[in-house]
MINU-704360 format. One line per field, with one value per residue (C-alpha): x, y, z; residue number from 1. Coordinates in steps of 0.05 Angstrom, whole numbers, m for minus. Example, Ala and Ser with C-alpha at 12.3 -4.5 7.8 and 13.67 -1.06 7.14 Angstrom:
MINU-704360
c1 = [246 273]
c2 = [m90 m21]
c3 = [156 143]
i = [1 2]
This chain:
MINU-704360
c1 = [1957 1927 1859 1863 1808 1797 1784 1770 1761 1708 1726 1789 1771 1743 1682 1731 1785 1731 1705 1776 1782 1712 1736 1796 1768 1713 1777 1801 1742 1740 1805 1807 1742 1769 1846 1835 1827 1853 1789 1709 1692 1746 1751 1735 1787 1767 1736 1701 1693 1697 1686 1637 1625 1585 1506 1496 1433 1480 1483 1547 1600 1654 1611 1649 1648 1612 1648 1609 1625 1598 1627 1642 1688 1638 1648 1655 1669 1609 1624 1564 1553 1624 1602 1534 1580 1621 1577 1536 1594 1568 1596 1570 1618 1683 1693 1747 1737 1756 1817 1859 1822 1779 1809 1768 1806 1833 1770 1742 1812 1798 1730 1752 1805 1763 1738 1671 1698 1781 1800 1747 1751 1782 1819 1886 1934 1910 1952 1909 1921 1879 1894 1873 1863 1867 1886 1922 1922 1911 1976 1943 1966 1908 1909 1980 1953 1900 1963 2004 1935 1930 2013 1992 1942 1995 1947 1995 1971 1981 1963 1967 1963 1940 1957 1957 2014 2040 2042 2076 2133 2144 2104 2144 2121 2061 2076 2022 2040 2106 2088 2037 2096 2146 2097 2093 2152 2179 2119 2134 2061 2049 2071 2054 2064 2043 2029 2005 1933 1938 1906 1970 1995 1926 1931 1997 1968 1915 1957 2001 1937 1910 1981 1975 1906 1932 1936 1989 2034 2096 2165 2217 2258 2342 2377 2449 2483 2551 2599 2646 2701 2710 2673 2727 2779 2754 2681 2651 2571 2521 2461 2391 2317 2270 2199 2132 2114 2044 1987 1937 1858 1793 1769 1699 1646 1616 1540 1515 1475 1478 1451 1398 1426 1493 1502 1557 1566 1536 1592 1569 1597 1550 1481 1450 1378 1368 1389 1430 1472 1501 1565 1584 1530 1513 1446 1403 1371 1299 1287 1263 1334 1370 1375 1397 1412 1482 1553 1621 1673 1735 1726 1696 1656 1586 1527 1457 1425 1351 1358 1406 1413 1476 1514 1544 1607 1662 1655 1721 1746 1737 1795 1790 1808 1803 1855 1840 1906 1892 1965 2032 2091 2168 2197 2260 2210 2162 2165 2182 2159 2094 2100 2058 2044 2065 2081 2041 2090 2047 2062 2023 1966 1947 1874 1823 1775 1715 1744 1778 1842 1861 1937 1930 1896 1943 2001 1985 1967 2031 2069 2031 2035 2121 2121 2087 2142 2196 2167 2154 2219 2256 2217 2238 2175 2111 2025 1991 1916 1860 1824 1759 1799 1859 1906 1930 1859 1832 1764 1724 1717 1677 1738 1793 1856 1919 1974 2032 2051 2129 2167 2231 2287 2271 2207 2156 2127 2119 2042 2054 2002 2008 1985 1925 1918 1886 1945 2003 2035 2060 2144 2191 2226 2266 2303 2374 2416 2447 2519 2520 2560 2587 2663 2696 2745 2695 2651 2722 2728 2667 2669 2725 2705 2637 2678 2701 2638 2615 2567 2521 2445 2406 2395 2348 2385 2454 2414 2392 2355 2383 2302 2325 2385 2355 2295 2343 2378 2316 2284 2347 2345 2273 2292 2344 2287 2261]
c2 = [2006 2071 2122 2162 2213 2247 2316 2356 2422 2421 2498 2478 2417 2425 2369 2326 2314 2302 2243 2217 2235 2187 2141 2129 2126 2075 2031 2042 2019 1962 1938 1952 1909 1844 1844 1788 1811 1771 1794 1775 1848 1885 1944 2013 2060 2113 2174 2216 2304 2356 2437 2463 2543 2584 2583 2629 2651 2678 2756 2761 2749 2733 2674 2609 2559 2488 2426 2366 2294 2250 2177 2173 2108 2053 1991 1957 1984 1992 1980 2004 2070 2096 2084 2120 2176 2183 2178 2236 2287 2350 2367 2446 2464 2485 2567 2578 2655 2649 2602 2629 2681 2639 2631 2589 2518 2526 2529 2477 2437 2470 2440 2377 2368 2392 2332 2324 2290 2258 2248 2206 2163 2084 2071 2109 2070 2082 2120 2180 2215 2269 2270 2335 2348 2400 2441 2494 2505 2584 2609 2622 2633 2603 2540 2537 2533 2479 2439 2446 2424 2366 2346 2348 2296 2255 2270 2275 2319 2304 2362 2339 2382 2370 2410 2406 2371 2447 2486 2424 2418 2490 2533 2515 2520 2570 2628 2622 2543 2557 2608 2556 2507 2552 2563 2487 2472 2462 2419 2344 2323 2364 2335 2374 2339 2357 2309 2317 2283 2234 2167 2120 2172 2174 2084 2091 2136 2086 2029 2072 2090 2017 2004 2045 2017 1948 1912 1862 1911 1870 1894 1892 1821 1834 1796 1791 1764 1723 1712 1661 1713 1788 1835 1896 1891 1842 1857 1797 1806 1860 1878 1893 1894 1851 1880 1833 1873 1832 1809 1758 1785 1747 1718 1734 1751 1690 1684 1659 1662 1713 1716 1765 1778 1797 1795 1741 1688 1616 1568 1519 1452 1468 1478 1406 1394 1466 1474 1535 1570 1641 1641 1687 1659 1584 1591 1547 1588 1585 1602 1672 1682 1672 1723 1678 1741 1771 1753 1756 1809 1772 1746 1798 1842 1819 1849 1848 1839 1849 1787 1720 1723 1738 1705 1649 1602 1601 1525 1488 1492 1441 1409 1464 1531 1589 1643 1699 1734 1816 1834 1826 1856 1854 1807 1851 1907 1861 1883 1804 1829 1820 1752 1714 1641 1574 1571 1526 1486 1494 1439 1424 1378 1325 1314 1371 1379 1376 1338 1284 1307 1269 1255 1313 1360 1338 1357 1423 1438 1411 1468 1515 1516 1509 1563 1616 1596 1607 1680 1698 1671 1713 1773 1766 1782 1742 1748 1775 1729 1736 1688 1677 1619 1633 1570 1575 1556 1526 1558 1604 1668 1738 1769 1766 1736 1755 1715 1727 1653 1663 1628 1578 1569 1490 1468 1487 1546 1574 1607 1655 1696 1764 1817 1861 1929 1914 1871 1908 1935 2005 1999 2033 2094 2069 2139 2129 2172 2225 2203 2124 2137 2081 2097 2068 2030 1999 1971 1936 1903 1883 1853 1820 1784 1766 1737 1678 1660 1603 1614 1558 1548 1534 1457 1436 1365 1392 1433 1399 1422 1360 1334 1262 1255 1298 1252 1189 1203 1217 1151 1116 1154 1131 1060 1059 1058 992]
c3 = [2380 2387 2372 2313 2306 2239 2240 2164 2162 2105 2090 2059 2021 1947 1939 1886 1936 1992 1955 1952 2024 2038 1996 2039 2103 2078 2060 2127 2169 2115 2130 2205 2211 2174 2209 2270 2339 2403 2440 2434 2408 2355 2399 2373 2353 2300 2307 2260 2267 2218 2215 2178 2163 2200 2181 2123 2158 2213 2224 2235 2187 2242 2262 2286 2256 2283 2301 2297 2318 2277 2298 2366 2395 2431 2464 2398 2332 2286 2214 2195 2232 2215 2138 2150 2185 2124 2073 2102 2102 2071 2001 2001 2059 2018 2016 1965 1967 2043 2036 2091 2125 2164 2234 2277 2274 2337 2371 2333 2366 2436 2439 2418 2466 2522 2573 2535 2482 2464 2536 2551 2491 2506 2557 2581 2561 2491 2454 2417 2359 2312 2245 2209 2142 2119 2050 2106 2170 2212 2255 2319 2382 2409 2371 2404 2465 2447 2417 2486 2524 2490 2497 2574 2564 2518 2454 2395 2331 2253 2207 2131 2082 2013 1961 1889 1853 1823 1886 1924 1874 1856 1896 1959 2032 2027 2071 2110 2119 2137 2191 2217 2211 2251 2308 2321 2302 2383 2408 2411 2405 2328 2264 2194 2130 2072 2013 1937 1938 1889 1898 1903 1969 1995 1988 2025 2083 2094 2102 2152 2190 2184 2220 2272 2295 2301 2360 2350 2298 2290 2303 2240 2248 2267 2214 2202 2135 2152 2092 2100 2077 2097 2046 2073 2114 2181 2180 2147 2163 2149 2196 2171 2192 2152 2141 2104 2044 2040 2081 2062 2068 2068 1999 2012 2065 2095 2117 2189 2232 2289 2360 2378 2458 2446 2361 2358 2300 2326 2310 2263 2301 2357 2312 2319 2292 2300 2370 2380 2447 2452 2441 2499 2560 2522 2538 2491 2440 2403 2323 2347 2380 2323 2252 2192 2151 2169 2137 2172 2157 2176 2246 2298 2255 2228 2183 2190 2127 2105 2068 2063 1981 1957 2009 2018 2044 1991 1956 1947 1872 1824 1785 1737 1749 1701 1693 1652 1620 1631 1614 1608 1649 1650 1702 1710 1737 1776 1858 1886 1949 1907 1913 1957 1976 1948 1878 1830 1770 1702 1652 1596 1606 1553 1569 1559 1617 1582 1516 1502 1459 1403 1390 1344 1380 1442 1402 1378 1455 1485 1425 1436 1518 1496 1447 1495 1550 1503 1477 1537 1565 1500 1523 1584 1611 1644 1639 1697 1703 1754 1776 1832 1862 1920 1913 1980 2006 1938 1950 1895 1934 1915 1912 1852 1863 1815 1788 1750 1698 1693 1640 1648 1591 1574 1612 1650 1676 1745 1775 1825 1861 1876 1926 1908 1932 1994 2015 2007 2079 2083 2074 2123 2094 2042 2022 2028 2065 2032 2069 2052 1983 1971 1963 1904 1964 1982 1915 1898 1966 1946 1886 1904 1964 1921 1868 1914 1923 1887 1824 1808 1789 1847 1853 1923 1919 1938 1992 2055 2106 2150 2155 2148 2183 2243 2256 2235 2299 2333 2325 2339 2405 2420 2396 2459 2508 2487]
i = [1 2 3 4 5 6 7 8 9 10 11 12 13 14 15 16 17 18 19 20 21 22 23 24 25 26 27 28 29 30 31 32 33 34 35 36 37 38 39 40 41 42 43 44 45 46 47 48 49 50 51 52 53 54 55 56 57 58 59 60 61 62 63 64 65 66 67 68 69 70 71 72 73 74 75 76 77 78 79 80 81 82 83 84 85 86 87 88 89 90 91 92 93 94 95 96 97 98 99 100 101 102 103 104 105 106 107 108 109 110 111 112 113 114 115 116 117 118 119 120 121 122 123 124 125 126 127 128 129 130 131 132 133 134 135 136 137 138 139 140 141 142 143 144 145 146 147 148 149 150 151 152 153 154 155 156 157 158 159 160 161 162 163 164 165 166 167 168 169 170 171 172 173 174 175 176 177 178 179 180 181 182 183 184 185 186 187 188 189 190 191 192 193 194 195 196 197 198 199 200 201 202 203 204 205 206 207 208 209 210 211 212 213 214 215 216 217 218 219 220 221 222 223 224 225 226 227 228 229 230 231 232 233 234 235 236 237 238 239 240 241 242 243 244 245 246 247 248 249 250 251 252 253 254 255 256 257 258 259 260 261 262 263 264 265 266 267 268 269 270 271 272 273 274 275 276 277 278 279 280 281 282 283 284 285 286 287 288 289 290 291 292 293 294 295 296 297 298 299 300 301 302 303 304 305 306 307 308 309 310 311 312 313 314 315 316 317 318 319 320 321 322 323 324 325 326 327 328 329 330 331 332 333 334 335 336 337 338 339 340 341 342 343 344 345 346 347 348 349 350 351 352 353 354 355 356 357 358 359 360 361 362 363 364 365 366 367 368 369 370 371 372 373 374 375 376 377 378 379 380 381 382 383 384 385 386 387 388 389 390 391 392 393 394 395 396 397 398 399 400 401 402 403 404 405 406 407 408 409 410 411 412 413 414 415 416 417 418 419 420 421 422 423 424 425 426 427 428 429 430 431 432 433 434 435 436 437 438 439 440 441 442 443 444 445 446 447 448 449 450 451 452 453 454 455 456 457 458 459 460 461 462 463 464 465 466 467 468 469 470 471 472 473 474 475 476 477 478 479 480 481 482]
């Protein structure tokens, strides 16, 4: 768990990749405000600064710059205020003509890591970090300095760079970068890295942030895979870590109703004939202490609303779902760690819904249903549908769910719901190391040690999991004691 302060140097950052810049940090406070949160409040842990040019009604050229704080870390994060803060960063700050020559960024970083502001936000045993972006950063000696301050007070430092997709592929390390780069290079606390800003990298650095604000960030799982044979000479097991690739979110924003003292949800169990308690003291609460208007974004965080329309508690789904086919997409290609939930069998059904199906009209459903499996099945490929219900809950939310219908050979088809942008985790680094070449020794140990291994289709009933015989033995245990 940890701070992370945002600080953009508005100089440096055209207005189009600005708005991708807000865009990202709205999805961050989004996200951050639905995860759960073991305690009452969901504690605050962003801030919000930028640097902005010197007044052009200044007399002097060499003016510095200003650095202002717009979001400050409270008691409890405020969903709102942070979106007010980022909507309302200025667009007319960028100087092209000045890129580079502008040298005040590490004064703008000495007054932030001064005792008026970082060091006294959340509590010490916080980790803090600033993340600044920026489209380059000024090789100061003084900006050194503020860098080896702020190691002293265990603040660590992220510089990313954005740069356009030509000069990061064959432009190289601008020299002006790489000097910055060099000069840093020996603190511990400074990181520069330097990214092409295209939305799918900017998704991925918002899903690393979103990780690092997390309280209850979960360590990779230690696995080991046993063979019953060697795979090279003795060893016989390989070690790995196992990482989720997918997180379920909330299907929708929930109203209720909200104390006035201290701005917590009333649980519903305890309203009876409109008698209400706080949540935090129980006192007993009147009509006037309670706002009706608010919704609840995931558990901690809550709205105020001007009015209650458009919001409501998800309703369960009926017996009929819709799913509406927006595409199709190759199965060999399909990411399983997509994949989420329990899967749904799909076989064809033989009474409509809302009509009665003749034997007819029953028939030419029951082919067609059989002749999409087996195209699809031929193609080798499956149709991706959306649809406002979640089956792992079976409630119609606001939010779209996806699902991918995969075909069998002889039968019927599988529904499988998959992960939507705002789900997917951030994956470790999955670059493989330029030394594990896989010798040609070893692929025919190998092969050969996998070609003793049985080959059969997967059937559950030769596959026990030992549920009956285990509580078999368990009852004939209990029976002992009369």
């Amino acid at each position: 768990m940890g701070l992370l302060c945002f600080l953009l140097d508005l100089r440096n950052i055209p207005p189009p990749l600005l708005r991708l810049l807000k865009q990202c940090l709205l999805h961050l406070a989004n996200l951050y405000a639905a995860i759960p949160s073991p305690t009452a409040d969901l504690p605050d842990r962003l801030a919000l600064c930028y640097v902005h040019p010197a007044s052009s009604s200044s007399s002097s050229s060499s003016s510095s710059p200003q650095l202002k704080v717009v979001y400050r870390p409270g008691e409890k994060f405020s969903l709102r205020d942070f979106h007010h803060a980022v909507n309302n960063l200025p667009l007319d700050a960028f100087r092209p003509n000045q890129h580079g020559s502008l040298h005040a960024g590490d004064v703008s970083l000495t007054n932030l890591f001064s005792n008026r502001a970082i060091y006294c936000w959340a509590a010490d045993d916080i980790s803090k970090k600033v993340i600044a972006l920026c489209m380059s950063a000024q090789n100061t000696e003084a900006l050194r300095r503020s860098l080896m301050d702020a190691a002293e007070q265990c603040i660590t430092v992220e510089f990313v760079m954005l740069e356009t997709e030509a000069a990061f592929l064959y432009d190289g390390i601008p020299e002006n970068s790489n000097g910055f780069i060099d000069r840093i290079c020996d603190l511990e606390n400074c990181v520069v890295r330097r990214y092409c800003p295209e939305m799918q990298v900017l998704h991925g650095l918002v899903k690393r942030w979103l990780e690092e604000l997390k309280d209850d960030k979960e360590e990779a799982l230690q696995a080991v895979f046993v063979f019953r044979g060697p795979l090279i000479s003795s060893v016989s097991r390989i070690s790995c870590s196992i990482y989720a690739s997918a997180n379920h979110i909330i299907d929708g924003f929930p109203s209720c109703q909200i104390c006035r003292c201290h701005g917590h949800p009333i649980d519903p169990v305890n309203t009876n004939n409109a008698k209400w308690s706080c949540p935090i003291t129980a006192r007993q609460l009147t009509a006037s202490d309670v706002i009706d208007s608010a919704v609840k974004i995931g558990e901690k965080t809550v709205l105020f609303l001007p009015a209650s329309e458009g919001s409501s508690n998800p309703p369960r789904a009926s017996n009929s779902i819709s799913f509406v086919v927006i595409e199709r997409t190759k199965l060999a290609s399909l990411n399983e760690g997509l994949i989420m939930g329990t899967p749904h069998v799909v076989i064809p059904s033989s009474n409509d819904v809302e009509l009665t199906l003749n034997d007819e009209s029953s028939d030419q459903n029951t082919q067609l249903f059989y002749g999409l499996c087996e195209a699809l099945f031929k193609l080798d490929e499956g149709l991706v549908c959306s649809s406002e219900c979640n089956t792992e809950t079976m409630k119609i939310g606001t939010l779209q769910c996806y699902y991918l219908l995969q075909p069998s050979e002889k039968g019927p088809m599988l529904l499988r719901r998959l992960a939507g942008s705002e789900e997917i985790l951030p994956l470790p680094d999955m670059s493989r190391p330029c030394y594990s070449t896989v010798t040609t020794e070893v692929k025919n140990s190998i092969e050969t040690s996998l070609s003793k291994i049985a080959l059969k289709d997967y059937n559950p009933l030769q596959h026990e999991r030992g549920f009956h015989s285990r509580l078999n033995c368990l009852v004939k245990d209990s029976l002992q004691f009369g």
